[in-house]
TORKOL-4160 file (C-alpha; in steps of 0.2 Angstrom, whole numbers, padded with zeros to 4 digits, m for minus):
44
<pt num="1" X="0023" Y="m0028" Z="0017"/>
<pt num="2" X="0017" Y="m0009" Z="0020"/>
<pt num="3" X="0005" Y="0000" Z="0011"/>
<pt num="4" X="0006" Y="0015" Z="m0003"/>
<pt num="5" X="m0003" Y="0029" Z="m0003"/>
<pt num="6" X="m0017" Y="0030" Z="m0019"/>
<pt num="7" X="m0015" Y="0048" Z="m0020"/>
<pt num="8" X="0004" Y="0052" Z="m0021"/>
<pt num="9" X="0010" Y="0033" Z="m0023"/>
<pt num="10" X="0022" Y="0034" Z="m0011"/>
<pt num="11" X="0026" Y="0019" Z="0001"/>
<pt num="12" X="0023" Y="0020" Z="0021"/>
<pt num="13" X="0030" Y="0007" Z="0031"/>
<pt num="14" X="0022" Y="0005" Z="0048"/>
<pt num="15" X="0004" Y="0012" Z="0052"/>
<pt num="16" X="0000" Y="0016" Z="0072"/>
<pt num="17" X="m0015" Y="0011" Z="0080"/>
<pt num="18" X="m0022" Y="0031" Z="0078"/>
<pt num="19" X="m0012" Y="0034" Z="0062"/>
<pt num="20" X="m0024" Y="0034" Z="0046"/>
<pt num="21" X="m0016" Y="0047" Z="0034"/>
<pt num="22" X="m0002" Y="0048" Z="0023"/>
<pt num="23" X="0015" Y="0056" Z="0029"/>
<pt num="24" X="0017" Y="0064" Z="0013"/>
<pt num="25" X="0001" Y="0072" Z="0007"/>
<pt num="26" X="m0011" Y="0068" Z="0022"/>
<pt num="27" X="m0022" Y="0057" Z="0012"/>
<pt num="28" X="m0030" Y="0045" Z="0019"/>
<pt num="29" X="m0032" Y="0032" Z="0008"/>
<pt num="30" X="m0020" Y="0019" Z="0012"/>
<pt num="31" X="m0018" Y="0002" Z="0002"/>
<pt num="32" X="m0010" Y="m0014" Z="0006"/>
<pt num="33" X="0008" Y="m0016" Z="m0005"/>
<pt num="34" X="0003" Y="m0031" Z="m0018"/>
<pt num="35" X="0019" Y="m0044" Z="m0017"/>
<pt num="36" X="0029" Y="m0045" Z="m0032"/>
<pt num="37" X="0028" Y="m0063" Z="m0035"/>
<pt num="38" X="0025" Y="m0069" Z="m0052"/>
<pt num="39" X="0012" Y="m0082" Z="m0052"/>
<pt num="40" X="0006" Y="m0096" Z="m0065"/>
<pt num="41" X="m0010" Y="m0097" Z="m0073"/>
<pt num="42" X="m0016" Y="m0112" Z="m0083"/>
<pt num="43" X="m0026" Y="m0109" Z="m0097"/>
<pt num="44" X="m0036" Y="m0125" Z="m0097"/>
């Protein structure tokens, strides 16, 4: 799992220990990549 930029979306891979901004746009707001498993809810 990575993390996608918020500003231009696009996905980055690793992060370094000094590395907070995006390749792409330099933004740095980074957030975690959600996993695309479906999950069940009940609806009791």
């Amino acid at each position: 799992m990575g993390y996608v930029c918020l500003h231009c979306g696009k996905k980055v891979k690793t992060i370094g220990p000094n590395f907070i901004r995006c390749p792409y746009c330099g933004y740095r707001v980074l957030a975690k990549e959600r996993s695309s498993l479906a999950r069940e809810v009940s609806s009791d």
